[in-house]
Structure formats: C-alpha cells, structure tokens
N, C-alpha and C positions, 0 to 999 in steps of 0.2 A: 326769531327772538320775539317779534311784535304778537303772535298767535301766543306765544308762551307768557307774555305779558297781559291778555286779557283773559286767559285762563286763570290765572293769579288775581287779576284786577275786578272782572264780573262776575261778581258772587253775591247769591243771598244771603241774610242773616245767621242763616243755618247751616252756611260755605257751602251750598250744592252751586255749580255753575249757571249762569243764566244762559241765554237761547240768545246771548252776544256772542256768545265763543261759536257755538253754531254757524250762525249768521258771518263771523267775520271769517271765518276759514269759506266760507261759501261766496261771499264776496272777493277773497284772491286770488280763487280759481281761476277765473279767464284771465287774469293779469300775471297769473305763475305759466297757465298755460302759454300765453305770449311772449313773454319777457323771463321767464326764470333765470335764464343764463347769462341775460341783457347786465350790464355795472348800471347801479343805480342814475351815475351823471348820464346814460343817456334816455332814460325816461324822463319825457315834460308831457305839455298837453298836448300835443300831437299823438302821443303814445296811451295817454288818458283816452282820445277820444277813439283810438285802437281798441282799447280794451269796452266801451259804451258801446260802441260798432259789433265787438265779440257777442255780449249780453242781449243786443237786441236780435242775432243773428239766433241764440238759443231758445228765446220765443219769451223772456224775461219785460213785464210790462214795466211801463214808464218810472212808477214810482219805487217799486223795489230798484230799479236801475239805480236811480237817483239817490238812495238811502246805499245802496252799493259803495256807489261812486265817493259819498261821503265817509264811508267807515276806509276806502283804499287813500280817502283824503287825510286821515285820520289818522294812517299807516306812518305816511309819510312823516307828519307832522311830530307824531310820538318818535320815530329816529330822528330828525332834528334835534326833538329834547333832550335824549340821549346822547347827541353827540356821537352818534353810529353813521351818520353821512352828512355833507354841510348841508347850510340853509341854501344855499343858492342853485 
C-alpha cells in the first residue's frame, strides 16, 4: 500500500514520477528481505537497527543509509496515518 501511495503522491507537474518512488522501493528491500513475513507489532528498533546492520553489510554508505532509514521512518509513520497499524 505505502509504495502504491508514493507512486500516486511523488509526482511532477507533468505527473511523470519522481526518483522517490525509486528511491523508496530501494530503501524496503533489506527490510522486506528481513522481515516480510514478520506482523508489523513485532518490528521496533531493534529490528530497525537489523535492517542499518543489513545496508551497511551491502556496501551502502552512511548517508544514503540514513536518508534510507528515514523514508522506512516514513513508512511507518504514513500507516499510523492511515490507521493500517496502531501508533504504538
């Protein structure tokens, strides 16, 4: 749902996508490869720092890490808003 939602949301004026829908399907990778089948209640930061652990093991520097970690911060945040999993 969240990947189908910035496909719809990151668009230029001209509706071509931007290189956030890229970017965020590339950032879920190590955390679908991890956790896909995981229920959301049990991913916290310990499973966050699983998936920073994953990224730097693939040869991913600091800051796209970090720019990563914010859009899977991101993830989360937007199904809260939805009301697709609790806040807690």
């Amino acid at each position: 749902l969240y990947t189908q939602h910035v496909a719809e949301y990151y668009r230029r004026p001209d509706g071509s996508p931007t290189a956030e829908v890229h970017l965020s399907k590339l950032a879920l990778r190590p955390l679908i490869a991890l956790f896909g089948t995981r229920r959301v209640r049990s991913f916290g930061p310990l499973a966050l720092q699983q998936v920073r652990g994953e990224m730097i093991r693939l040869g991913w520097v600091r800051k796209s890490i970090n720019i990563h970690l914010g859009r899977i911060k991101r993830m989360f945040a937007w199904a809260v808003s939805q009301e697709l999993i609790p806040a807690d």
